[in-house]
N, C-alpha and C positions, 0 to 999 in steps of 0.2 A: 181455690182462687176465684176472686169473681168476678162474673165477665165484661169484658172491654165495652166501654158505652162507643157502635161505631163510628166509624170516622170515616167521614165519603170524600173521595180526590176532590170533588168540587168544593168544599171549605178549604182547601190547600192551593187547588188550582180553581180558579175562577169559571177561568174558560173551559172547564170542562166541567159543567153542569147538567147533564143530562140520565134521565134516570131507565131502567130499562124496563120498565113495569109491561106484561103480556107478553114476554118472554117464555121459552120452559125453564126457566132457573128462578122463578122466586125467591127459594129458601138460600138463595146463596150471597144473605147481604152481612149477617154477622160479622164482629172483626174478628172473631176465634176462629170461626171457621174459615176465611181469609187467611190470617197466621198460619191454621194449619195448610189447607191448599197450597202455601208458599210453600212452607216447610218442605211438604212431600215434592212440590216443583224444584227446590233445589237440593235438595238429600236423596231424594226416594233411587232407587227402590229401598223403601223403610218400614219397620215394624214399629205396630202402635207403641209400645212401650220407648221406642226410640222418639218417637214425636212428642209423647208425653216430655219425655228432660228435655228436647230441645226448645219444643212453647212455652214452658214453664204451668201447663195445664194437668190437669186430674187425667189419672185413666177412665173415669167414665166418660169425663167430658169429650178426649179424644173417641170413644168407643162412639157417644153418640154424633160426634161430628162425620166422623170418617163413612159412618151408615149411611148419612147423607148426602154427603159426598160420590158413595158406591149408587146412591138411588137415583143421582141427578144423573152419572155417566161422565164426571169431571174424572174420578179415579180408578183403578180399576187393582184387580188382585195380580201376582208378580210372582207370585209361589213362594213356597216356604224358605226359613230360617234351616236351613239344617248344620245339625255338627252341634247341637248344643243336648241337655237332657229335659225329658220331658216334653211336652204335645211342641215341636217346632211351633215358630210366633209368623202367620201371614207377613208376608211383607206388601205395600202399598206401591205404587206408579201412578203418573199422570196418565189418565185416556189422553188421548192426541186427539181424540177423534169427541170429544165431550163437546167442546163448541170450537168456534171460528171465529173470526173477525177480519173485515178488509182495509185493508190501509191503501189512502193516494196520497203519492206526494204528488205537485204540479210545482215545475219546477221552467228556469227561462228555458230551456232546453233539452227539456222532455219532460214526460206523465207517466208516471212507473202507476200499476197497480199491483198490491200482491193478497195472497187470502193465507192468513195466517191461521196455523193449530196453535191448543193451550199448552205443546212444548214448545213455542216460538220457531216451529219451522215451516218456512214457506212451500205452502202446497198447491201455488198455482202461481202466477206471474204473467205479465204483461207488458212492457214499455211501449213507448213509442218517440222515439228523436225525433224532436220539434222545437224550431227557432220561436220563442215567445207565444206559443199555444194561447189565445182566445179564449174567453169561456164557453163559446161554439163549438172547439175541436175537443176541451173538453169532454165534454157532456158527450161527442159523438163517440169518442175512443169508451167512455164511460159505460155506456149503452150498449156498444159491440161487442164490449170484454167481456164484462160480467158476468152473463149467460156461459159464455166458454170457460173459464176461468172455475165455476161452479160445476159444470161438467166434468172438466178435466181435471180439477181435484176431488172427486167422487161425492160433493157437500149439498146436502140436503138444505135451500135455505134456513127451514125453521130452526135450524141449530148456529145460523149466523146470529151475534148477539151487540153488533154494533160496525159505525164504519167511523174511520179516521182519517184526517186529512190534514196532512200536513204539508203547507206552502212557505216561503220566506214573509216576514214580515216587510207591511210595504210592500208587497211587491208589484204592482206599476208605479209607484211614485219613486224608488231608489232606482235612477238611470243607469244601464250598463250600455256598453259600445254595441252598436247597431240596432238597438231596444227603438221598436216604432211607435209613433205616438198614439197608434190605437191600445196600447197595452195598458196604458195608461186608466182606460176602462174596470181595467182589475180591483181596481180602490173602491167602487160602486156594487162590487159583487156581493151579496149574501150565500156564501158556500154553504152552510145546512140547506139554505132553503134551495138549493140552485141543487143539492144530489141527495139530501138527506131522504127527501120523501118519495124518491125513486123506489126506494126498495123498502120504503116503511122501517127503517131503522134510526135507532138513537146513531147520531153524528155530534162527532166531538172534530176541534180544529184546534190545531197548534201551531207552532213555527217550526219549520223545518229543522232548525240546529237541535231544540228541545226536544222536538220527539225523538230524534236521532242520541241524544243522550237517554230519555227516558228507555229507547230500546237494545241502549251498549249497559244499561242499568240491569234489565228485568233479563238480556239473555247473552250477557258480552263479558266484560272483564269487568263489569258493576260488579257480577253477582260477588266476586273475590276483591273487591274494589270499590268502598261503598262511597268514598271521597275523590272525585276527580274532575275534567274539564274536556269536556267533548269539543272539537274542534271538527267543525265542516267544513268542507273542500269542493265548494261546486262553484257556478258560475259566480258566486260573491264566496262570502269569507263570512260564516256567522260561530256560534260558538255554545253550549249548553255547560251549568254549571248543577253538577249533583255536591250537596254536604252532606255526609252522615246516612247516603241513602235514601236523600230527600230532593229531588229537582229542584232547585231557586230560582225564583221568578221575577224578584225583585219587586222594589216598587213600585214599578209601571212596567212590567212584565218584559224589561229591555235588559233583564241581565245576558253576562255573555257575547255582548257583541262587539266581537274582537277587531272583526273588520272596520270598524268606524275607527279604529285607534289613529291618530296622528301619527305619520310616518318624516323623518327628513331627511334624507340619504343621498349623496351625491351619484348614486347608479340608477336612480330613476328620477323623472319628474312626480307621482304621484305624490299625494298628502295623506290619504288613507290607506290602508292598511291591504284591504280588499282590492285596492287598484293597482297592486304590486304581485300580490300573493291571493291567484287564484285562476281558473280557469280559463278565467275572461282575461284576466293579467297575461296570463301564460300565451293563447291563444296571439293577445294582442303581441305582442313578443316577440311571436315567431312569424307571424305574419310581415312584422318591418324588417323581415331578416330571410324572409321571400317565402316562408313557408305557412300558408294560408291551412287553417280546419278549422272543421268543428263539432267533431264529435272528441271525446277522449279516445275511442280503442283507435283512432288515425295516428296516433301518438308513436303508436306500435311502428308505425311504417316508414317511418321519418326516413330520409337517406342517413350518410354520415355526417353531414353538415349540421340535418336537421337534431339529428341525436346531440352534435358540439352545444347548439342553442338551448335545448331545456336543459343539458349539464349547467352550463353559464347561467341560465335562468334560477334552479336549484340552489345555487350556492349563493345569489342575490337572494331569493326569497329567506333561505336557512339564516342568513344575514340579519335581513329584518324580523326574524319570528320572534330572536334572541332576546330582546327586548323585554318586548309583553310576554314572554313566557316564565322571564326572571319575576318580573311584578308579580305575575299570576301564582307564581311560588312562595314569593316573600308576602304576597297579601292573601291568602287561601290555604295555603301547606299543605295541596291536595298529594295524595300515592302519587299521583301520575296523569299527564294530558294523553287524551288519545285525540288520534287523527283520522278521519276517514271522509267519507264519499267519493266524487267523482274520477278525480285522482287513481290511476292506474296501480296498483299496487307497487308495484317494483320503482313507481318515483317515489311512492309516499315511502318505501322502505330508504330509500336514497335521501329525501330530503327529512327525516328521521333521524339517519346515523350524521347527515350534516350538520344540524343542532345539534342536537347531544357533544356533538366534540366541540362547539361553541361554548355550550352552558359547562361544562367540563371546566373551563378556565376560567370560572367564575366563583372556584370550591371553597375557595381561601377567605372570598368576601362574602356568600351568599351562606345562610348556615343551613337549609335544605332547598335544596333546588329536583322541584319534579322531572321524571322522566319525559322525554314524549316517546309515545308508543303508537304505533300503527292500530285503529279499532277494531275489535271483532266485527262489530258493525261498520262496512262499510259504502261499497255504492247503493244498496239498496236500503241502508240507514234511516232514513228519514219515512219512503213508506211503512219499513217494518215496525218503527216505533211509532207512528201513524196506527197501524192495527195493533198496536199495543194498547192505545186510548180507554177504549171500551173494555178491556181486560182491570185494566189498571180500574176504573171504576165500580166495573161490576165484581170482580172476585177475587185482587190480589192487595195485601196490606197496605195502607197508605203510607204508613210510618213503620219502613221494616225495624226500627231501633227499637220496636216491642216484641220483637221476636231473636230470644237467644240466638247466639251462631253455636253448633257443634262441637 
C-alpha cells in the first residue's frame, strides 16, 4: 500500500492552524502512523497483525510504525496473545502517560480547566463558578492552576504538547440576562495571544459546542457513532455537527447553532431557541416563580415547589426541541443527538425520555427520526474537547473514513 500524502486538521479546520514544531514528538506527523495510533486508541489492547487488517497496511509498515511509536512513549507493550500456536503475537496499548494536553473552556459562568492524557482521561482539573469572568480573572485562575494542576497530575511540562480553548462564539456581543456591559470587552480579546505564550505552547481555539462534539467524537459515543449532533446545554443553547466522522464547520464556521433557531410558542414569550431552552432560560424561570440561582448543582436543592417548576419547565423545553430535532433528522439522518453540558444529569435524562416520546408520534410521517441521547461528554465537554485540539493536530487521523473499522 502506498503511503497517505498527510493531511493536517488545519486544511479541514482553519482555526486550527498551529504546528508543534520543538516538541519531543517530531516523527509523529505521518497519516499512517496517525491511522495506526488511532487504531491501537480504539481497539488495542492489539496485536500487530491485527492493526495490519484493520489500516489496510503491510506488516512491515505496521512493524516500523509501531517501533516508533514504542520509542516516542505514545505506546506501550500489554503482554502476550496467548492460547494460540506458536511465539504468542505482543499485544499493543496506548501509554496514558506518552503526552498531555490542557483544555479551558471559559464560559458566562465559569472557567473549567483540565489536563488531559492520550486515553482522554482527565488527570487533573480545576473550575471556578464565575458570573461573566473578565479576561483579568481569567488569566488570574490561569496562572494559579496551572502549576497545581501539573503537580497534582504527576506531568512533566515537556510532555505537554499543546493547549486548547474553547469559548462560545461571540461571546460579549450575544446578550444573556444580567450579562454586564463590561463583558462586552471579550470581542477585543486575542486568546492565543492573551494564554498561548504563557506556557510556550501551540494554542488552538474553537467554539464551545465544536469542541464538545469534537470530544463526544474522539472519546464518547463518536468513537461507535461516527454521524451525529452534539447539543450543548449551558448558559446558551449552541450545537456541534460530526458527518462520517468529520466535524463540519460550515461556510462560515456557524454550523450547528441550534439556539438561534426561531421559536413561536404560546408558553413563552421568547423568539429563539436559547431563550426558552437553556440555563439562562431555566434559571430565568424559576426565578419568576420565586426561586432565584445560579449555579446548576443548586438545582439539586429546590424545595418541592421548586422541583414542580423545572418539571413544568422540562416539558415546555421537550416541547420546543421537537421541532428542530425532526429537521435535524429529516435534513442530516444523523444515528443519533446527544445532549450534554451544564445540565444536571438526571434532568437531561428527564428531558431526554420527554422528546423522545414526542418524536415517537412523528413515526408514521417522519421516515428516520434520530434518537436523542444523553452525551458521554458531558459538563466538562467543552474543556475536554478543548484538550483534545492539539491531539487532533498533532497525532490522531483527520479523516478517520481512511481507517477500516474491525
Amino acid at each position: 500500500m502506498q503511503p497517505h500524502t498527510p493531511t493536517r486538521l488545519a486544511d479541514l479546520h482553519p482555526s486550527l492552524g498551529a504546528s508543534l514544531s520543538g516538541t519531543n514528538l517530531e516523527r509523529a506527523g505521518d497519516h499512517n502512523q496517525r491511522v495506526t495510533l488511532q487504531a491501537i486508541r480504539v481497539s488495542g489492547p492489539i496485536t500487530r497483525s491485527d492493526l495490519a487488517e484493520i489500516t489496510g497496511l503491510t506488516a512491515p509498515a505496521i512493524a516500523n510504525i509501531t517501533k516508533r511509536l514504542l520509542n516516542e512513549g505514545l505506546i506501550m507493550e500489554a503482554g502476550r496473545l496467548l492460547g494460540q500456536r506458536g511465539q504468542p503475537a505482543m499485544k499493543l496499548t496506548i501509554n496514558p502517560d506518552g503526552c498531555f494536553s490542557i483544555g479551558l473552556n471559559i464560559d458566562r459562568d465559569h472557567i473549567t480547566l483540565v489536563v488531559l492524557d492520550l486515553l482522554g482521561q482527565v488527570r487533573a482539573r480545576a473550575t471556578l463558578e464565575a458570573e461573566f469572568a473578565l479576561p483579568d480573572a481569567v488569566i488570574a485562575f490561569f496562572d494559579a492552576q496551572i502549576p497545581r494542576l501539573l503537580e497534582t497530575g504527576g506531568i512533566h511540562p515537556d510532555r505537554l504538547i499543546g493547549l486548547g480553548i474553547a469559548r462560545p462564539d461571540d461571546l460579549g456581543r450575544v446578550h444573556l440576562p444580567h450579562q454586564p456591559a463590561a463583558y462586552a470587552g471579550w470581542e477585543d480579546v486575542d486568546l492565543p495571544a492573551l494564554l498561548g505564550q504563557r506556557l510556550r505552547l501551540p494554542t488552538f481555539v474553537e467554539n464551545d459546542a465544536a469542541a464538545a462534539a469534537l470530544g463526544e467524537l474522539a472519546f464518547g459515543h463518536g468513537l461507535h457513532h461516527p454521524s451525529f449532533v452534539y447539543i450543548l446545554f449551558s448558559r446558551g443553547l449552541g450545537g456541534g455537527l460530526v458527518i462520517d466522522g468529520n466535524y463540519y464547520r460550515g461556510a462560515n464556521g456557524r454550523s450547528g447553532e441550534i439556539g438561534f433557531l426561531p421559536i413561536h410558542s404560546p408558553r413563552t414569550a421568547a423568539r429563539a431557541l436559547q431563550d426558552a431552552v437553556s440555563l439562562s432560560a431555566l434559571f430565568d424561570f424559576l426565578e419568576a416563580r420565586g426561586h432565584p440561582l445560579k449555579r446548576p448543582d443548586q438545582l439539586a436543592t429546590l424545595p418541592a415547589s421548586g422541583q414542580a417548576a423545572v418539571a413544568e419547565w422540562l416539558e415546555m423545553a421537550a416541547e420546543l426541541l421537537v421541532e428542530p430535532l425532526l429537521s435535524i433528522s429529516c435534513l442530516m439522518n444523523p444515528e443519533a443527538v446527544f445532549i450534554g453540558g451544564r445540565l444536571p444529569a438526571d434532568l437531561v435524562d428527564g428531558l431526554v425520555a420527554a422528546v423522545n416520546r414526542r418524536t415517537a408520534g412523528y413515526g408514521d410521517r417522519v421516515p428516520a427520526i434520530a434518537p436523542l441521547r444523553r452525551a458521554a461528554m458531558a459538563a466538562d465537554a467543552p474543556a475536554v474537547g478543548a484538550a483534545i485540539l492539539p491531539f487532533n493536530d498533532r497525532l490522531l487521523p483527520s479523516r478517520s473514513v481512511l481507517m477500516k473499522t474491525a
